[in-house]
C-alpha positions as CSV (number, residue, x, y, z in Angstrom):
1,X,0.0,0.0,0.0
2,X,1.6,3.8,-0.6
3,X,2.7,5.3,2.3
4,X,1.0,8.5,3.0
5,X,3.8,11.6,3.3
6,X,1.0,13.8,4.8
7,X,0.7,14.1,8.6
8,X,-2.5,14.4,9.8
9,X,-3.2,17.8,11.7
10,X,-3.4,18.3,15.4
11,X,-5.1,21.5,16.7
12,X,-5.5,20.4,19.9
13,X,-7.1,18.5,22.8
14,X,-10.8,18.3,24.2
15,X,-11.0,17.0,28.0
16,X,-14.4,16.0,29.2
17,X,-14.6,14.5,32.9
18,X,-17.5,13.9,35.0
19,X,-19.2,11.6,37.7
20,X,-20.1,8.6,36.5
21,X,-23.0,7.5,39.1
22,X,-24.1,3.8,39.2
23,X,-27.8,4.2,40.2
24,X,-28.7,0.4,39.9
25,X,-26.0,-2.2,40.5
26,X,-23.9,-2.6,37.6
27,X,-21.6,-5.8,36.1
28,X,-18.7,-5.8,33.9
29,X,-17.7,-9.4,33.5
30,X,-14.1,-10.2,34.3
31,X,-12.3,-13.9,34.7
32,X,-13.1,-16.0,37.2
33,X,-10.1,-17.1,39.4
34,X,-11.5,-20.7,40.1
35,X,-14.4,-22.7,39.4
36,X,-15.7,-23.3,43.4
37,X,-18.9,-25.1,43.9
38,X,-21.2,-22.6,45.1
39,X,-18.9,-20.2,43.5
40,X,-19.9,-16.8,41.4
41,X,-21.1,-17.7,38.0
42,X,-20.3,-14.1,36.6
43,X,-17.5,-11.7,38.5
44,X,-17.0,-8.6,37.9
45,X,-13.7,-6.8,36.2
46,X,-11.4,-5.0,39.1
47,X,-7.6,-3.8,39.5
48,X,-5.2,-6.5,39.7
49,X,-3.1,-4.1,42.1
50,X,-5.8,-2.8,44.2
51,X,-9.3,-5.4,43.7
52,X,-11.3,-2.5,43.3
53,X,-14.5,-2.8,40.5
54,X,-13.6,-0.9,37.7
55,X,-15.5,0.5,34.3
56,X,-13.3,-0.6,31.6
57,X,-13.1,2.4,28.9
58,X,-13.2,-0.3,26.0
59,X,-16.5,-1.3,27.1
60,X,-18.1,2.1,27.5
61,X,-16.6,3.3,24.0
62,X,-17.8,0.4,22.4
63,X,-21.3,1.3,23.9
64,X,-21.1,4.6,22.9
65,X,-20.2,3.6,19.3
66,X,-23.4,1.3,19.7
67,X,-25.4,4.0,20.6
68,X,-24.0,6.6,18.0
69,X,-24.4,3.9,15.0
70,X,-28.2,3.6,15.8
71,X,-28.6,7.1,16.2
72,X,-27.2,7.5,12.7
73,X,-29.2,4.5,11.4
74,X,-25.7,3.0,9.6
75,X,-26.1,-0.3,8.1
76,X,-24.6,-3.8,9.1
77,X,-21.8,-4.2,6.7
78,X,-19.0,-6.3,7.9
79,X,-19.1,-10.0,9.7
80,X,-18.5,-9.6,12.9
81,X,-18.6,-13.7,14.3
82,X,-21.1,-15.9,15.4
83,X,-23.8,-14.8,12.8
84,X,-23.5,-11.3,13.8
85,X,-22.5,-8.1,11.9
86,X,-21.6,-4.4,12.3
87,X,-21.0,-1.3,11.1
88,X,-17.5,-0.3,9.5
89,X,-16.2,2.2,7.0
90,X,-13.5,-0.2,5.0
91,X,-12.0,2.5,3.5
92,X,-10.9,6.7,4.4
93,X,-13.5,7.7,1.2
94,X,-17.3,6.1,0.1
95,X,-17.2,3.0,-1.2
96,X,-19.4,-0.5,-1.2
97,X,-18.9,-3.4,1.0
98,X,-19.5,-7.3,-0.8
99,X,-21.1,-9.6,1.4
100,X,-21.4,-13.0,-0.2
101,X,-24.7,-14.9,0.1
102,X,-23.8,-18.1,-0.5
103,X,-23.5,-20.0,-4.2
104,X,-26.9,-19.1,-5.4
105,X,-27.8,-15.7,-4.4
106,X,-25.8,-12.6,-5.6
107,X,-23.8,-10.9,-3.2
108,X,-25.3,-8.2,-1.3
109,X,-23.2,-4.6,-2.2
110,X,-23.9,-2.4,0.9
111,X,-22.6,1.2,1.0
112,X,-20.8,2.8,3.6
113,X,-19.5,6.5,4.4
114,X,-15.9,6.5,4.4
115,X,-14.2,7.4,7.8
116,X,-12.8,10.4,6.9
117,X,-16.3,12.1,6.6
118,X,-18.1,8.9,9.0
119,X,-19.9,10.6,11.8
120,X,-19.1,7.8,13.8
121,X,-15.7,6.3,12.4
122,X,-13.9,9.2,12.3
123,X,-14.6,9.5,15.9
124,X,-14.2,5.7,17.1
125,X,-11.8,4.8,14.0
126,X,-12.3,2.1,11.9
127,X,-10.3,-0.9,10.4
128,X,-10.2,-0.8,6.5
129,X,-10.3,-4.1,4.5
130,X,-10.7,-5.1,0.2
131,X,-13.9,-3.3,-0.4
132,X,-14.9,-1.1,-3.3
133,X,-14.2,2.3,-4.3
134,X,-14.6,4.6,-6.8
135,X,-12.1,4.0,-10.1
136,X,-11.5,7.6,-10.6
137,X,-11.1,7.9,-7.0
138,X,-8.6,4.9,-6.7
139,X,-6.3,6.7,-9.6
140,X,-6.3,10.1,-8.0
141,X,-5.5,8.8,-4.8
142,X,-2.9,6.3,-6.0
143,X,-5.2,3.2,-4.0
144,X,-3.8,-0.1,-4.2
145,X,-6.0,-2.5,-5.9
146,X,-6.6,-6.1,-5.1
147,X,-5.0,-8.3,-6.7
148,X,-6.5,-9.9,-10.1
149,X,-9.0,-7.3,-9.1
150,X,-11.0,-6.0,-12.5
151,X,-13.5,-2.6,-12.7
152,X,-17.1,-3.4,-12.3
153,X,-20.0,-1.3,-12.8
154,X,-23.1,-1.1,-10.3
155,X,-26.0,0.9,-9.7
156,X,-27.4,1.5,-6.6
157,X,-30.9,0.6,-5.5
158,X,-34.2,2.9,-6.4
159,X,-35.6,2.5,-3.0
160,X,-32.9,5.0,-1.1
161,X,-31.6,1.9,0.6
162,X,-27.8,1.9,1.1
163,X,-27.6,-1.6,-1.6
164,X,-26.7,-1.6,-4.7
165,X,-26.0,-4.4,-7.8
166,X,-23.2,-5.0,-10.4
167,X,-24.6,-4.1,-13.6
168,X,-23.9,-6.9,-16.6
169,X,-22.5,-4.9,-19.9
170,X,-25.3,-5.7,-21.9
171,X,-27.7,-3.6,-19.7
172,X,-25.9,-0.7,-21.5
173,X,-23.0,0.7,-19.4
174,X,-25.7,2.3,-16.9
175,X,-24.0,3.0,-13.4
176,X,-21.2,3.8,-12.0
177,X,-17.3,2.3,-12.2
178,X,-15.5,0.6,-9.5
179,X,-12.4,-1.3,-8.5
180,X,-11.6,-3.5,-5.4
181,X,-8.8,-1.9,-3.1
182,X,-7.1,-2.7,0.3
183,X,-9.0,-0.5,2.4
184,X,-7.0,2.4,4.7
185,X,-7.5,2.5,8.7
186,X,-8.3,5.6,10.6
187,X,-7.4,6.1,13.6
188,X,-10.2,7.1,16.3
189,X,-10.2,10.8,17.5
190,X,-11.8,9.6,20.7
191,X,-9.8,8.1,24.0
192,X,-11.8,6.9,26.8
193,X,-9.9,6.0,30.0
194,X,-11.0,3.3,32.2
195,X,-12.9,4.7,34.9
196,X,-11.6,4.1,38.6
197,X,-13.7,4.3,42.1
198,X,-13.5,8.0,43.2
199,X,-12.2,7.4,46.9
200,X,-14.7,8.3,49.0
201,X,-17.0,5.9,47.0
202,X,-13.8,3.3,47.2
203,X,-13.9,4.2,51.0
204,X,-17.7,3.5,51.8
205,X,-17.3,0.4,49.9
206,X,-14.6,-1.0,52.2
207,X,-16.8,-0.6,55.1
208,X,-19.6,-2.1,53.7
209,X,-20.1,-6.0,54.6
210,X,-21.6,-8.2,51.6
211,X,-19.4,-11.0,51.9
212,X,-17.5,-10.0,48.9
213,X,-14.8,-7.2,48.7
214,X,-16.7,-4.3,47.6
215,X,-19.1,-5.4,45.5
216,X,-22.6,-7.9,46.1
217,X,-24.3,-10.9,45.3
218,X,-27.4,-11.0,43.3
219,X,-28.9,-14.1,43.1
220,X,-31.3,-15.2,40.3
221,X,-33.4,-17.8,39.0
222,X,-33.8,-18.6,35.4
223,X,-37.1,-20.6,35.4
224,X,-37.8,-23.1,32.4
225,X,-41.5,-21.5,31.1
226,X,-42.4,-25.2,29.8
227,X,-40.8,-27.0,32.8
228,X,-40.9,-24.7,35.9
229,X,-37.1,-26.2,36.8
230,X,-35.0,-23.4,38.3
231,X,-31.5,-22.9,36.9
232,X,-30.0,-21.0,39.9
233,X,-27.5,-17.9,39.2
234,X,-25.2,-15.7,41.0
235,X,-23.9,-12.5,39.5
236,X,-21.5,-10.3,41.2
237,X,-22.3,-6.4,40.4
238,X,-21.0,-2.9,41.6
239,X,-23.3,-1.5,44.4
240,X,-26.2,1.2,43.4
241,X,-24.2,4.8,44.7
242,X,-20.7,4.2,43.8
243,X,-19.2,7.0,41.9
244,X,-16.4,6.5,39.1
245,X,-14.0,8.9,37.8
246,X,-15.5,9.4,33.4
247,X,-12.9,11.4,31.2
248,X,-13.0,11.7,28.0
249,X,-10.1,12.9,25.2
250,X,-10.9,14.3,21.9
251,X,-8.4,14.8,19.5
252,X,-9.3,18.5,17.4
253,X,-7.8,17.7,13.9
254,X,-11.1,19.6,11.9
255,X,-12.2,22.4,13.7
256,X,-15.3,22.7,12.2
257,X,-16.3,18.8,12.5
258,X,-15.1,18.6,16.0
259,X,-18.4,21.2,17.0
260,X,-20.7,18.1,15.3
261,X,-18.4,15.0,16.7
262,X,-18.9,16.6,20.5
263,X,-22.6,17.4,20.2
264,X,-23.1,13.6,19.0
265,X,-20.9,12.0,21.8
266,X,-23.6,14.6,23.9
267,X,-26.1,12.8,22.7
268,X,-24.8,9.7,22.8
269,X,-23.8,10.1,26.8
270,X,-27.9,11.4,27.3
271,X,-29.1,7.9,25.7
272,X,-26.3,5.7,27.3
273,X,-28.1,7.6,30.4
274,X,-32.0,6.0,29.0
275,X,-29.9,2.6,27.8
276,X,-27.8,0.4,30.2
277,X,-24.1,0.0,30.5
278,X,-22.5,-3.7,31.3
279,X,-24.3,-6.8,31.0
280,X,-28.1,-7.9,31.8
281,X,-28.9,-3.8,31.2
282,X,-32.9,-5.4,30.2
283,X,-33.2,-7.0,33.9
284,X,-32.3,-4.0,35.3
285,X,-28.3,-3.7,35.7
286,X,-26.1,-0.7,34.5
287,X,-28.2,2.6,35.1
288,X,-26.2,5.6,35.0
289,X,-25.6,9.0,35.2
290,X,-23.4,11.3,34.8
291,X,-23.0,14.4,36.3
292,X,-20.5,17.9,37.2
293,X,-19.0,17.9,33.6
294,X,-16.0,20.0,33.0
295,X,-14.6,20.8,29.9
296,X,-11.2,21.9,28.9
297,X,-9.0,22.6,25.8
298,X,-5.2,22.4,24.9
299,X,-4.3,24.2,21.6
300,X,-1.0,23.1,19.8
301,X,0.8,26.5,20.9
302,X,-0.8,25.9,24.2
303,X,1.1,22.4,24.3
304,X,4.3,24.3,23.0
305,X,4.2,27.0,26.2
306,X,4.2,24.0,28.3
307,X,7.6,23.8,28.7
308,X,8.4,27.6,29.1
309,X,5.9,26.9,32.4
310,X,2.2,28.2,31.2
311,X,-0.1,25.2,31.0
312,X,-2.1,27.4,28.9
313,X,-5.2,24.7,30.1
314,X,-8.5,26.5,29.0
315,X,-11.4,25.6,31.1
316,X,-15.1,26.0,29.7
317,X,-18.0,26.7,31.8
318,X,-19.1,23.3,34.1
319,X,-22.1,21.9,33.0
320,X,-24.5,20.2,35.6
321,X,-25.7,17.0,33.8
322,X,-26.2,15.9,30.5
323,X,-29.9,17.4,30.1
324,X,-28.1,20.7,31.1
325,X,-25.6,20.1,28.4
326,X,-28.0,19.7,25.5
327,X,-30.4,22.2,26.6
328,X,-27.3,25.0,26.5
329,X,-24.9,23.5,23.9
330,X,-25.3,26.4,21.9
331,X,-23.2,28.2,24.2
332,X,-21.0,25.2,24.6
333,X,-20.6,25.2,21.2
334,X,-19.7,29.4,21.0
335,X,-17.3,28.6,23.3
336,X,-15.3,26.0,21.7
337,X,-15.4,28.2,18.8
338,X,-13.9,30.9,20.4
339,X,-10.9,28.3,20.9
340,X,-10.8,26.3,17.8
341,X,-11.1,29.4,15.7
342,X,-10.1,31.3,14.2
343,X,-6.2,31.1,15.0
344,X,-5.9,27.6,16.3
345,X,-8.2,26.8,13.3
346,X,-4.8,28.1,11.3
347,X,-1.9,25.8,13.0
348,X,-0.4,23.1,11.6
Protein backbone atom coordinates (compact mmCIF):
# COMPACT_ATOMS: atom_id res chain seq x y z
CA UNK A 1 0.00 0.00 0.00
CA UNK A 2 1.63 3.83 -0.58
CA UNK A 3 2.72 5.33 2.35
CA UNK A 4 1.00 8.55 3.01
CA UNK A 5 3.82 11.58 3.27
CA UNK A 6 1.03 13.82 4.85
CA UNK A 7 0.72 14.12 8.59
CA UNK A 8 -2.53 14.36 9.82
CA UNK A 9 -3.24 17.80 11.68
CA UNK A 10 -3.44 18.28 15.36
CA UNK A 11 -5.09 21.49 16.68
CA UNK A 12 -5.49 20.44 19.91
CA UNK A 13 -7.10 18.50 22.85
CA UNK A 14 -10.77 18.26 24.15
CA UNK A 15 -10.96 16.99 27.98
CA UNK A 16 -14.41 16.03 29.21
CA UNK A 17 -14.58 14.54 32.92
CA UNK A 18 -17.45 13.93 35.05
CA UNK A 19 -19.16 11.58 37.67
CA UNK A 20 -20.07 8.57 36.50
CA UNK A 21 -22.99 7.49 39.12
CA UNK A 22 -24.09 3.79 39.24
CA UNK A 23 -27.76 4.18 40.23
CA UNK A 24 -28.69 0.42 39.94
CA UNK A 25 -26.01 -2.17 40.48
CA UNK A 26 -23.94 -2.61 37.62
CA UNK A 27 -21.64 -5.82 36.07
CA UNK A 28 -18.69 -5.84 33.88
CA UNK A 29 -17.69 -9.41 33.46
CA UNK A 30 -14.14 -10.16 34.29
CA UNK A 31 -12.28 -13.90 34.68
CA UNK A 32 -13.10 -16.03 37.22
CA UNK A 33 -10.13 -17.10 39.41
CA UNK A 34 -11.47 -20.72 40.06
CA UNK A 35 -14.42 -22.73 39.37
CA UNK A 36 -15.72 -23.32 43.41
CA UNK A 37 -18.93 -25.13 43.90
CA UNK A 38 -21.17 -22.64 45.08
CA UNK A 39 -18.86 -20.17 43.53
CA UNK A 40 -19.86 -16.76 41.37
CA UNK A 41 -21.11 -17.67 37.99
CA UNK A 42 -20.35 -14.07 36.64
CA UNK A 43 -17.51 -11.66 38.49
CA UNK A 44 -16.96 -8.56 37.92
CA UNK A 45 -13.71 -6.84 36.23
CA UNK A 46 -11.35 -4.95 39.11
CA UNK A 47 -7.60 -3.83 39.54
CA UNK A 48 -5.19 -6.55 39.67
CA UNK A 49 -3.14 -4.15 42.05
CA UNK A 50 -5.80 -2.82 44.23
CA UNK A 51 -9.30 -5.37 43.66
CA UNK A 52 -11.28 -2.54 43.25
CA UNK A 53 -14.54 -2.76 40.53
CA UNK A 54 -13.59 -0.85 37.74
CA UNK A 55 -15.49 0.50 34.34
CA UNK A 56 -13.28 -0.62 31.59
CA UNK A 57 -13.07 2.43 28.91
CA UNK A 58 -13.20 -0.28 26.03
CA UNK A 59 -16.53 -1.34 27.09
CA UNK A 60 -18.13 2.15 27.51
CA UNK A 61 -16.62 3.33 23.99
CA UNK A 62 -17.80 0.44 22.38
CA UNK A 63 -21.35 1.34 23.87
CA UNK A 64 -21.05 4.57 22.95
CA UNK A 65 -20.25 3.56 19.25
CA UNK A 66 -23.37 1.35 19.68
CA UNK A 67 -25.44 4.04 20.61
CA UNK A 68 -23.96 6.60 17.98
CA UNK A 69 -24.45 3.88 15.01
CA UNK A 70 -28.17 3.58 15.77
CA UNK A 71 -28.59 7.13 16.16
CA UNK A 72 -27.20 7.51 12.74
CA UNK A 73 -29.23 4.55 11.39
CA UNK A 74 -25.67 3.03 9.61
CA UNK A 75 -26.12 -0.26 8.11
CA UNK A 76 -24.62 -3.85 9.13
CA UNK A 77 -21.75 -4.18 6.69
CA UNK A 78 -19.01 -6.32 7.95
CA UNK A 79 -19.13 -9.99 9.67
CA UNK A 80 -18.46 -9.59 12.94
CA UNK A 81 -18.58 -13.72 14.29
CA UNK A 82 -21.09 -15.86 15.39
CA UNK A 83 -23.81 -14.82 12.76
CA UNK A 84 -23.46 -11.25 13.79
CA UNK A 85 -22.50 -8.13 11.88
CA UNK A 86 -21.58 -4.39 12.35
CA UNK A 87 -21.02 -1.33 11.12
CA UNK A 88 -17.50 -0.34 9.47
CA UNK A 89 -16.20 2.15 6.99
CA UNK A 90 -13.49 -0.23 5.00
CA UNK A 91 -12.02 2.51 3.49
CA UNK A 92 -10.93 6.74 4.42
CA UNK A 93 -13.53 7.70 1.18
CA UNK A 94 -17.30 6.13 0.13
CA UNK A 95 -17.18 2.97 -1.16
CA UNK A 96 -19.43 -0.46 -1.17
CA UNK A 97 -18.89 -3.39 1.04
CA UNK A 98 -19.46 -7.29 -0.82
CA UNK A 99 -21.09 -9.59 1.38
CA UNK A 100 -21.42 -13.04 -0.22
CA UNK A 101 -24.72 -14.95 0.08
CA UNK A 102 -23.77 -18.10 -0.50
CA UNK A 103 -23.47 -20.05 -4.21
CA UNK A 104 -26.87 -19.14 -5.35
CA UNK A 105 -27.76 -15.65 -4.38
CA UNK A 106 -25.83 -12.65 -5.60
CA UNK A 107 -23.75 -10.87 -3.19
CA UNK A 108 -25.26 -8.21 -1.28
CA UNK A 109 -23.18 -4.64 -2.20
CA UNK A 110 -23.86 -2.39 0.87
CA UNK A 111 -22.65 1.22 1.02
CA UNK A 112 -20.78 2.75 3.60
CA UNK A 113 -19.46 6.50 4.42
CA UNK A 114 -15.89 6.51 4.36
CA UNK A 115 -14.19 7.39 7.79
CA UNK A 116 -12.81 10.36 6.94
CA UNK A 117 -16.27 12.12 6.62
CA UNK A 118 -18.09 8.88 8.95
CA UNK A 119 -19.86 10.63 11.76
CA UNK A 120 -19.09 7.82 13.85
CA UNK A 121 -15.69 6.25 12.37
CA UNK A 122 -13.91 9.21 12.34
CA UNK A 123 -14.58 9.50 15.93
CA UNK A 124 -14.16 5.74 17.11
CA UNK A 125 -11.78 4.82 14.04
CA UNK A 126 -12.31 2.10 11.87
CA UNK A 127 -10.27 -0.87 10.37
CA UNK A 128 -10.18 -0.82 6.50
CA UNK A 129 -10.30 -4.12 4.50
CA UNK A 130 -10.75 -5.14 0.23
CA UNK A 131 -13.87 -3.27 -0.43
CA UNK A 132 -14.91 -1.08 -3.25
CA UNK A 133 -14.23 2.33 -4.34
CA UNK A 134 -14.64 4.63 -6.78
CA UNK A 135 -12.07 4.03 -10.14
CA UNK A 136 -11.54 7.61 -10.56
CA UNK A 137 -11.08 7.91 -6.99
CA UNK A 138 -8.60 4.88 -6.72
CA UNK A 139 -6.33 6.66 -9.57
CA UNK A 140 -6.34 10.14 -7.97
CA UNK A 141 -5.48 8.79 -4.78
CA UNK A 142 -2.94 6.26 -6.03
CA UNK A 143 -5.18 3.21 -3.99
CA UNK A 144 -3.78 -0.07 -4.18
CA UNK A 145 -5.96 -2.52 -5.86
CA UNK A 146 -6.64 -6.12 -5.07
CA UNK A 147 -4.96 -8.35 -6.70
CA UNK A 148 -6.53 -9.85 -10.05
CA UNK A 149 -9.02 -7.34 -9.10
CA UNK A 150 -10.99 -5.98 -12.52
CA UNK A 151 -13.46 -2.61 -12.68
CA UNK A 152 -17.14 -3.42 -12.29
CA UNK A 153 -20.02 -1.33 -12.78
CA UNK A 154 -23.05 -1.13 -10.34
CA UNK A 155 -25.99 0.92 -9.67
CA UNK A 156 -27.44 1.50 -6.57
CA UNK A 157 -30.86 0.62 -5.51
CA UNK A 158 -34.17 2.93 -6.42
CA UNK A 159 -35.57 2.52 -3.00
CA UNK A 160 -32.89 4.98 -1.13
CA UNK A 161 -31.60 1.91 0.62
CA UNK A 162 -27.78 1.87 1.06
CA UNK A 163 -27.55 -1.60 -1.62
CA UNK A 164 -26.73 -1.62 -4.74
CA UNK A 165 -25.99 -4.35 -7.78
CA UNK A 166 -23.23 -4.96 -10.36
CA UNK A 167 -24.64 -4.12 -13.61
CA UNK A 168 -23.87 -6.86 -16.61
CA UNK A 169 -22.47 -4.93 -19.87
CA UNK A 170 -25.30 -5.75 -21.90
CA UNK A 171 -27.72 -3.58 -19.72
CA UNK A 172 -25.95 -0.66 -21.49
CA UNK A 173 -22.96 0.73 -19.38
CA UNK A 174 -25.72 2.30 -16.93
CA UNK A 175 -24.04 2.99 -13.39
CA UNK A 176 -21.16 3.76 -12.03
CA UNK A 177 -17.33 2.33 -12.24
CA UNK A 178 -15.46 0.61 -9.45
CA UNK A 179 -12.36 -1.31 -8.53
CA UNK A 180 -11.60 -3.48 -5.40
CA UNK A 181 -8.83 -1.88 -3.12
CA UNK A 182 -7.09 -2.72 0.27
CA UNK A 183 -9.04 -0.53 2.37
CA UNK A 184 -7.01 2.35 4.66
CA UNK A 185 -7.46 2.49 8.70
CA UNK A 186 -8.30 5.63 10.60
CA UNK A 187 -7.38 6.08 13.57
CA UNK A 188 -10.25 7.14 16.30
CA UNK A 189 -10.20 10.81 17.55
CA UNK A 190 -11.79 9.58 20.66
CA UNK A 191 -9.83 8.14 24.03
CA UNK A 192 -11.76 6.87 26.75
CA UNK A 193 -9.89 6.01 29.96
CA UNK A 194 -10.96 3.34 32.21
CA UNK A 195 -12.89 4.66 34.86
CA UNK A 196 -11.63 4.13 38.63
CA UNK A 197 -13.71 4.33 42.07
CA UNK A 198 -13.51 7.98 43.21
CA UNK A 199 -12.17 7.40 46.92
CA UNK A 200 -14.73 8.30 48.98
CA UNK A 201 -17.02 5.86 46.98
CA UNK A 202 -13.79 3.34 47.20
CA UNK A 203 -13.86 4.18 51.00
CA UNK A 204 -17.74 3.48 51.79
CA UNK A 205 -17.29 0.43 49.95
CA UNK A 206 -14.57 -0.99 52.19
CA UNK A 207 -16.77 -0.65 55.08
CA UNK A 208 -19.57 -2.14 53.70
CA UNK A 209 -20.13 -6.04 54.57
CA UNK A 210 -21.59 -8.20 51.57
CA UNK A 211 -19.45 -11.04 51.87
CA UNK A 212 -17.55 -10.02 48.85
CA UNK A 213 -14.82 -7.21 48.72
CA UNK A 214 -16.71 -4.26 47.57
CA UNK A 215 -19.06 -5.44 45.52
CA UNK A 216 -22.59 -7.86 46.08
CA UNK A 217 -24.34 -10.86 45.34
CA UNK A 218 -27.36 -11.02 43.33
CA UNK A 219 -28.94 -14.10 43.10
CA UNK A 220 -31.32 -15.16 40.27
CA UNK A 221 -33.40 -17.78 39.05
CA UNK A 222 -33.76 -18.57 35.43
CA UNK A 223 -37.15 -20.65 35.44
CA UNK A 224 -37.81 -23.11 32.43
CA UNK A 225 -41.47 -21.49 31.09
CA UNK A 226 -42.41 -25.25 29.83
CA UNK A 227 -40.82 -27.00 32.76
CA UNK A 228 -40.86 -24.71 35.90
CA UNK A 229 -37.14 -26.25 36.80
CA UNK A 230 -34.96 -23.38 38.32
CA UNK A 231 -31.54 -22.92 36.94
CA UNK A 232 -30.04 -20.96 39.91
CA UNK A 233 -27.51 -17.88 39.25
CA UNK A 234 -25.15 -15.70 40.97
CA UNK A 235 -23.93 -12.54 39.52
CA UNK A 236 -21.53 -10.28 41.24
CA UNK A 237 -22.28 -6.36 40.37
CA UNK A 238 -20.97 -2.91 41.61
CA UNK A 239 -23.32 -1.54 44.38
CA UNK A 240 -26.19 1.22 43.44
CA UNK A 241 -24.20 4.76 44.69
CA UNK A 242 -20.73 4.18 43.85
CA UNK A 243 -19.21 7.00 41.86
CA UNK A 244 -16.35 6.47 39.06
CA UNK A 245 -14.05 8.93 37.75
CA UNK A 246 -15.47 9.45 33.43
CA UNK A 247 -12.94 11.38 31.24
CA UNK A 248 -13.00 11.65 27.96
CA UNK A 249 -10.08 12.92 25.23
CA UNK A 250 -10.94 14.26 21.95
CA UNK A 251 -8.37 14.82 19.47
CA UNK A 252 -9.34 18.50 17.37
CA UNK A 253 -7.83 17.70 13.87
CA UNK A 254 -11.06 19.58 11.87
CA UNK A 255 -12.25 22.45 13.66
CA UNK A 256 -15.34 22.66 12.17
CA UNK A 257 -16.34 18.85 12.50
CA UNK A 258 -15.13 18.64 15.98
CA UNK A 259 -18.37 21.23 17.03
CA UNK A 260 -20.66 18.08 15.35
CA UNK A 261 -18.43 15.04 16.74
CA UNK A 262 -18.91 16.56 20.50
CA UNK A 263 -22.64 17.36 20.24
CA UNK A 264 -23.06 13.58 18.96
CA UNK A 265 -20.92 12.04 21.82
CA UNK A 266 -23.58 14.62 23.94
CA UNK A 267 -26.09 12.82 22.68
CA UNK A 268 -24.78 9.74 22.82
CA UNK A 269 -23.75 10.07 26.83
CA UNK A 270 -27.87 11.37 27.26
CA UNK A 271 -29.09 7.91 25.75
CA UNK A 272 -26.34 5.69 27.30
CA UNK A 273 -28.13 7.55 30.45
CA UNK A 274 -31.95 6.03 29.04
CA UNK A 275 -29.91 2.61 27.80
CA UNK A 276 -27.85 0.43 30.22
CA UNK A 277 -24.15 -0.02 30.55
CA UNK A 278 -22.47 -3.66 31.31
CA UNK A 279 -24.33 -6.83 30.96
CA UNK A 280 -28.15 -7.86 31.76
CA UNK A 281 -28.95 -3.81 31.20
CA UNK A 282 -32.92 -5.41 30.20
CA UNK A 283 -33.18 -6.97 33.90
CA UNK A 284 -32.30 -4.00 35.27
CA UNK A 285 -28.31 -3.71 35.66
CA UNK A 286 -26.07 -0.66 34.53
CA UNK A 287 -28.22 2.59 35.07
CA UNK A 288 -26.20 5.62 34.97
CA UNK A 289 -25.58 8.98 35.21
CA UNK A 290 -23.42 11.35 34.78
CA UNK A 291 -22.98 14.43 36.34
CA UNK A 292 -20.53 17.89 37.24
CA UNK A 293 -19.04 17.87 33.61
CA UNK A 294 -16.05 20.05 32.98
CA UNK A 295 -14.56 20.81 29.88
CA UNK A 296 -11.25 21.91 28.95
CA UNK A 297 -8.96 22.56 25.81
CA UNK A 298 -5.21 22.45 24.87
CA UNK A 299 -4.25 24.23 21.58
CA UNK A 300 -1.03 23.10 19.83
CA UNK A 301 0.78 26.47 20.89
CA UNK A 302 -0.85 25.92 24.21
CA UNK A 303 1.06 22.44 24.31
CA UNK A 304 4.28 24.28 22.99
CA UNK A 305 4.21 27.02 26.20
CA UNK A 306 4.21 24.04 28.33
CA UNK A 307 7.61 23.85 28.67
CA UNK A 308 8.38 27.55 29.06
CA UNK A 309 5.94 26.94 32.39
CA UNK A 310 2.19 28.19 31.23
CA UNK A 311 -0.08 25.16 31.03
CA UNK A 312 -2.07 27.41 28.89
CA UNK A 313 -5.17 24.71 30.13
CA UNK A 314 -8.48 26.53 29.01
CA UNK A 315 -11.39 25.64 31.11
CA UNK A 316 -15.09 25.99 29.67
CA UNK A 317 -17.96 26.72 31.79
CA UNK A 318 -19.13 23.28 34.10
CA UNK A 319 -22.08 21.86 32.97
CA UNK A 320 -24.54 20.15 35.63
CA UNK A 321 -25.71 16.98 33.85
CA UNK A 322 -26.22 15.90 30.48
CA UNK A 323 -29.86 17.43 30.07
CA UNK A 324 -28.15 20.70 31.09
CA UNK A 325 -25.59 20.14 28.38
CA UNK A 326 -27.96 19.68 25.49
CA UNK A 327 -30.41 22.21 26.59
CA UNK A 328 -27.28 25.02 26.51
CA UNK A 329 -24.95 23.50 23.90
CA UNK A 330 -25.26 26.41 21.86
CA UNK A 331 -23.16 28.23 24.19
CA UNK A 332 -20.95 25.25 24.64
CA UNK A 333 -20.60 25.20 21.17
CA UNK A 334 -19.70 29.40 21.03
CA UNK A 335 -17.27 28.62 23.33
CA UNK A 336 -15.29 26.02 21.74
CA UNK A 337 -15.35 28.20 18.78
CA UNK A 338 -13.94 30.91 20.35
CA UNK A 339 -10.94 28.29 20.88
CA UNK A 340 -10.81 26.33 17.78
CA UNK A 341 -11.12 29.45 15.66
CA UNK A 342 -10.11 31.27 14.15
CA UNK A 343 -6.21 31.09 15.04
CA UNK A 344 -5.94 27.57 16.33
CA UNK A 345 -8.21 26.84 13.33
CA UNK A 346 -4.80 28.06 11.27
CA UNK A 347 -1.93 25.80 13.04
CA UNK A 348 -0.37 23.12 11.64
Amino acid sequence: MPVSLTQKPLLGKVRITSTLNVETGLHIGGAGESLDIGGLDKPVIRDPLTQHPYLPGSSIKGKLRSILERLENKPVNRPGGSGTYRYESDDLVDGFTEVKQGREKPPLLIFYDGAQTCKVCRVFGSTGVDCWVKTDVVEAEKLEAVKDSSKRRIAKANDGSRLGRFVEEREGQIGELYTKVKGRNATARLIVRDCHLQRESAEKLERVNTGLYMTEWKFENGIDRITAAANPRQVERVPAGSKFQFELIYTVEDSSQAIEDLQNLAIALALLEDDALGGHGSRGYGKVKFADFQFSFRSLNQYRQIASGESGLQSISPVANTEALLENFGRFRAEIQQRLLPENGSET
